[in-house]
C-alpha positions in Angstrom: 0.0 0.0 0.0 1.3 3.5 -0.9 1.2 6.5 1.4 2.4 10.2 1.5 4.5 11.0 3.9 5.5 14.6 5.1 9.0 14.9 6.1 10.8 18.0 7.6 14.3 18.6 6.8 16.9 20.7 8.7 20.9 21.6 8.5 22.6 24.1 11.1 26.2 22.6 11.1 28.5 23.4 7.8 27.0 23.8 4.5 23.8 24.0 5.1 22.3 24.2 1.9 24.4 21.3 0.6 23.2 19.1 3.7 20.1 19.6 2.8 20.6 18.9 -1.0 22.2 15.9 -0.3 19.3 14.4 1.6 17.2 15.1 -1.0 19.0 12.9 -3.0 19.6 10.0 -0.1 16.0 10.5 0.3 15.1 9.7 -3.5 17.2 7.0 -3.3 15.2 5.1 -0.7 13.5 1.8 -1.6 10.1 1.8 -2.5 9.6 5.6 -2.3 9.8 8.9 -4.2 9.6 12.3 -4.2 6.7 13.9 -4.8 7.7 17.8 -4.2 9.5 19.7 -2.1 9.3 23.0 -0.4 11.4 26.2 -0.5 13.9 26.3 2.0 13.2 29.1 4.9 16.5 30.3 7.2 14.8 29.6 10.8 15.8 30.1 14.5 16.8 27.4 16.5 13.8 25.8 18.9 14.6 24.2 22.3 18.1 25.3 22.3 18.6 29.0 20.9 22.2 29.6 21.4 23.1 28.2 18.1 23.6 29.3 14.0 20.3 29.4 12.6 19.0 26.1 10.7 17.8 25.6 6.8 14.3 23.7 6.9 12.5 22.0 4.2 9.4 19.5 4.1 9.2 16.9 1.6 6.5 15.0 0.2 7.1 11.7 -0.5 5.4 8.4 -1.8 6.5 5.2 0.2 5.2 2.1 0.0 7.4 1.8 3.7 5.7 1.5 7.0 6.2 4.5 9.2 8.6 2.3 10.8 10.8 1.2 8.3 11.2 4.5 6.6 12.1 5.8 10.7 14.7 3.6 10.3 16.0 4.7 6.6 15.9 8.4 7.5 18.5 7.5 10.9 20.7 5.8 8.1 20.3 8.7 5.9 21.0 11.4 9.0 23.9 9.2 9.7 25.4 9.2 6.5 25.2 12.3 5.9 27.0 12.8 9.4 24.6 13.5 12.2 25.9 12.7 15.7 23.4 13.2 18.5 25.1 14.9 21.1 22.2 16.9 22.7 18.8 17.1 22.2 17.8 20.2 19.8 21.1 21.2 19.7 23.2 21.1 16.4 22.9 19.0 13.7 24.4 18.1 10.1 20.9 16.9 9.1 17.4 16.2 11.3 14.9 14.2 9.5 11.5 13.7 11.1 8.5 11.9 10.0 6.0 14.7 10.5 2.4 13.0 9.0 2.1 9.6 7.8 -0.8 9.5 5.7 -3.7 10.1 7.8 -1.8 7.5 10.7 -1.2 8.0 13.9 0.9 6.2 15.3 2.5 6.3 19.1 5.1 3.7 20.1 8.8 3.8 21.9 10.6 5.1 19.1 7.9 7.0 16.8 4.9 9.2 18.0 3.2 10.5 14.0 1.8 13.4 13.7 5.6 14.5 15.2 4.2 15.8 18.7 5.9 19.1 18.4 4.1 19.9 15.0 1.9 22.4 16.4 4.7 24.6 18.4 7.0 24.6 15.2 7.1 27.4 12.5 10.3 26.1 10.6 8.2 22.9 9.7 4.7 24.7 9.6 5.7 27.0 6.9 7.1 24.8 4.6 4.4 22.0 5.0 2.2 25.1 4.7 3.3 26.2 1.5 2.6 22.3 -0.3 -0.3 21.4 1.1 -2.0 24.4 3.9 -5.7 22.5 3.6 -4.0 19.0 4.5 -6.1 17.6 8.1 -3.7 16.7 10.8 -4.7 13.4 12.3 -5.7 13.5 15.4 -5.6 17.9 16.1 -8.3 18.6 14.1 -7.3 20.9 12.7 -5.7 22.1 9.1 -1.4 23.0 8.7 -2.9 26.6 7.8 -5.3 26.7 10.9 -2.2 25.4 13.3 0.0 28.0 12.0 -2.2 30.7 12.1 -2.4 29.8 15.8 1.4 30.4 16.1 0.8 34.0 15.1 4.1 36.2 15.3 6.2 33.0 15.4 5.6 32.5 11.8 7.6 35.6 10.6 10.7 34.1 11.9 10.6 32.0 9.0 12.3 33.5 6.4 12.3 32.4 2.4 15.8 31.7 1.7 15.0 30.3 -1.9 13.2 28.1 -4.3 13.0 23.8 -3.7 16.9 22.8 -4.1 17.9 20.7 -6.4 19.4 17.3 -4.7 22.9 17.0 -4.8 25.5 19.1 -4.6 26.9 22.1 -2.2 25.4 25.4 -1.6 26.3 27.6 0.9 29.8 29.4 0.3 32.4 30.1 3.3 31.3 27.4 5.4 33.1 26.0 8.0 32.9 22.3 7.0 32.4 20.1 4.4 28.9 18.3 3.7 27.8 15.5 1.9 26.5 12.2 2.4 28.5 8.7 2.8 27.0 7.0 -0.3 25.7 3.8 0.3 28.5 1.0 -0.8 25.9 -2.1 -1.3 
C-alpha cells in the first residue's frame, strides 16, 4: 500500500544548503519511495536550544510504500550518513529528518509518536508544509497546517524564504566552515 509522507528537513552545522541537497538525494534513493515535491527552503531560528547558528528547513512529500517504521529507520541511516551525531537534544545538527504525517496514521510507540508531537509549536516545519499542502487535516488535532500556523501568530515571521526547492545534490552555501555530503551507500 502507498502513502504520503510529510517529512521535515533541517541543517545548522556546515554547509547547510548542501546538507540539505544531499538528503534530497539520499532520500530519493530510498527503496520503495519517491519524491513527490519539495518546499522552498526558509532560514529559521533554532527551537529548544537558541544559542546556536540558525538552521535551513524544508518539508518533503514523499510516496512510500514503507511502513512508518521502516522509513524511521531509513531516515536515521540517511541522517547518519550524511554525518549527524546526537550529542544533545535540539542542539546542532548536520541533518534532522523527522516523519511529521504519515498519511492520515497516527501512530504512538517507543521510538515514533506520528503526527511529530511538536508539529503544532513549530514554524520552521509549519511554513514549509504550509506552502505544499495548507488545507492538509492533521490526524488526530483537528485541525488544518494553515489553521495550526495561524495559531502560532508572530512565530511564523521568523521563517524567512531563503529560496526556491533545491535541487538534490550538490553544495550550496559558500564560506562554510565544513564540508557536507553524504556517505554513499557501498551495497
Amino acid at each position: 500500500m502507498t502513502a504520503t509522507a510529510w517529512i521535515g528537513i533541517g541543517a545548522n552545522v556546515g554547509d547547510r544548503l548542501g546538507n540539505v541537497r544531499a538528503a534530497l538525494a539520499e532520500l530519493a534513493s530510498l527503496d520503495a519511495t519517491s519524491i513527490v515535491r519539495v518546499s522552498s527552503v526558509y532560514d529559521t531560528t533554532p527551537w529548544g536550544v537558541t544559542d546556536q547558528r540558525r538552521f535551513l528547513n524544508a518539508v518533503v512529500e514523499l510516496s512510500t510504500e514503507l511502513s512508518p517504521e521502516v522509513l524511521l529507520s531509513g531516515l536515521g541511516a540517511v541522517e547518519e550518513r550524511c554525518g549527524r551525531v546526537r550529542h544533545e537534544r535540539w542542539g546542532p545538527r548536520t541533518l534532522d529528518l523527522d516523519i511529521l504525517l504519515y498519511g492520515d496514521r497516527i501512530v504512538t510507540t517507543d521510538d515514533l509518536v506520528i503526527p511529530h508531537p511538536r508539529l503544532a509549536q513549530r514554524a520552521f516545519v509549519l511554513v514549509p508544509l504550509a506552502e505544499l499542502a495548507p488545507e492538509l487535516e492533521v490526524p488526530g488535532m483537528n485541525a488544518t497546517v494553515a489553521q495550526l500556523l495561524d495559531a502560532l501568530g508572530d512565530a511564523a515571521e521568523e521563517a524567512r524564504l531563503v529560496g526556491p526547492p533545491p535541487e538534490s545534490g550538490g553544495g550550496g552555501e559558500t564560506g562554510s566552515d565544513e564540508e557536507d555530503g553524504c556517505r554513499r551507500r557501498t551495497t
